[in-house]
C-alpha positions as CSV (number, residue, x, y, z in Angstrom):
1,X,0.0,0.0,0.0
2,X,1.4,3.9,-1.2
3,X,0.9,6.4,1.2
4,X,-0.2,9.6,-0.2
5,X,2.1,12.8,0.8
6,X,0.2,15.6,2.1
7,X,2.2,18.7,1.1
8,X,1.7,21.2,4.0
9,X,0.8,25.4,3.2
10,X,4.3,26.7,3.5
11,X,3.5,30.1,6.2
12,X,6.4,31.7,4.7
13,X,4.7,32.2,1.8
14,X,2.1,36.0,3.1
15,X,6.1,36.9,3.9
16,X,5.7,40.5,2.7
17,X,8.6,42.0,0.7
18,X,10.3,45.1,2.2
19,X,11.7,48.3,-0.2
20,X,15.0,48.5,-1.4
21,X,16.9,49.1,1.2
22,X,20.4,51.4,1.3
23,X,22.3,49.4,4.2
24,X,21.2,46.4,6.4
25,X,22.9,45.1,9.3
26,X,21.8,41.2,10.5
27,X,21.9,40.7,14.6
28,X,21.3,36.7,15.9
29,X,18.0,37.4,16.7
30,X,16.8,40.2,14.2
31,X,17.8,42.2,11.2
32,X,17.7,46.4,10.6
33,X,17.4,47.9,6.8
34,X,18.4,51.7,6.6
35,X,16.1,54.2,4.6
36,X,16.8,57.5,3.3
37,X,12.7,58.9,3.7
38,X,10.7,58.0,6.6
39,X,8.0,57.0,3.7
40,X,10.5,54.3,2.7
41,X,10.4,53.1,6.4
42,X,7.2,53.3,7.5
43,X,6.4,50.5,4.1
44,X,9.4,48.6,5.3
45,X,7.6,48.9,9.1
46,X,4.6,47.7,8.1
47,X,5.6,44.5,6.3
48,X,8.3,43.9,9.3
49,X,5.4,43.9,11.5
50,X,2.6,41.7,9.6
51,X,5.7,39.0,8.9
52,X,6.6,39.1,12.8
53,X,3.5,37.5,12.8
54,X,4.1,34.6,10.8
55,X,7.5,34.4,12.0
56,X,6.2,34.2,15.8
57,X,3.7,31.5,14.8
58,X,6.6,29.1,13.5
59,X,8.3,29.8,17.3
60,X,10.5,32.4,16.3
61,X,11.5,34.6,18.9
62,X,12.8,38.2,18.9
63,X,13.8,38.5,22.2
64,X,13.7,42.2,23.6
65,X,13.3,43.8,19.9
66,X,10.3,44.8,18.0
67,X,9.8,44.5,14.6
68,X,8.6,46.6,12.6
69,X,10.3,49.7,15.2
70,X,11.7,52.6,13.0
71,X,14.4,54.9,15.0
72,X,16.4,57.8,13.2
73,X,20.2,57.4,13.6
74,X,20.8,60.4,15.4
75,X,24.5,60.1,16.7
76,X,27.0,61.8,14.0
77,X,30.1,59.6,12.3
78,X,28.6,56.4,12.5
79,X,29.0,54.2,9.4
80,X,27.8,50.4,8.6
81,X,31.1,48.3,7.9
82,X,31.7,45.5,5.0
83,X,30.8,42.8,7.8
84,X,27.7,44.4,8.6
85,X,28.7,46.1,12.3
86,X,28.1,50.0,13.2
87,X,31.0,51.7,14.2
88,X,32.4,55.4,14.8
89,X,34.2,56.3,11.8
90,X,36.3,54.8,9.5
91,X,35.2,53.4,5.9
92,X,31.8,52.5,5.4
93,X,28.6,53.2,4.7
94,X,27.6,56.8,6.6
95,X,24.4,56.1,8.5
96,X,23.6,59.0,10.5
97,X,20.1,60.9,9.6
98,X,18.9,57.4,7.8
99,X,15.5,55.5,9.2
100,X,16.2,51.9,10.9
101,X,13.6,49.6,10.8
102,X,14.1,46.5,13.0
103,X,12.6,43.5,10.9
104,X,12.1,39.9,12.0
């Protein structure tokens, strides 16, 4: 006797795409994208949020972050690095007065 595979929904698949971002940074429990307009951030916010949703339901877990959060970078000479870290100067890519979003 065959058995019949039952292909299960994959969740992953209402994952919402977020807007081109200009830097992103990747942390062990959650990921930032960098905007230049708070327009830009507040799509990338929304999606972030709804897919925190989906994430969450699979057992994912964020620990003190938020997704879906948007801060402005505020504190002058800070600039993304090749490996993905934020640092005071140096080469890189400038981040201050850009829009982070905190995704999932």
């Amino acid at each position: 006797m065959m058995k019949r595979k039952v292909k299960k929904p994959n969740p992953y698949d209402k994952w919402q795409r977020y807007p081109k971002e200009v830097a992103r940074r990747s942390g062990c429990k959650v990921s930032w994208n960098y905007y230049k307009t708070l327009e830009e951030a507040k799509v990338c916010s929304k999606a972030a949020y709804e897919n925190s949703f989906i994430a969450e339901a699979e057992g994912y877990d964020f620990g003190y972050q938020a997704p879906g959060a948007i801060r402005q970078v505020t504190e002058p000479g800070l600039v993304l690095d090749a490996r993905g870290g934020i640092r005071r100067g140096g080469e890189g890519t400038p981040v201050t007065g850009l829009y982070e979003v905190c995704l999932p």
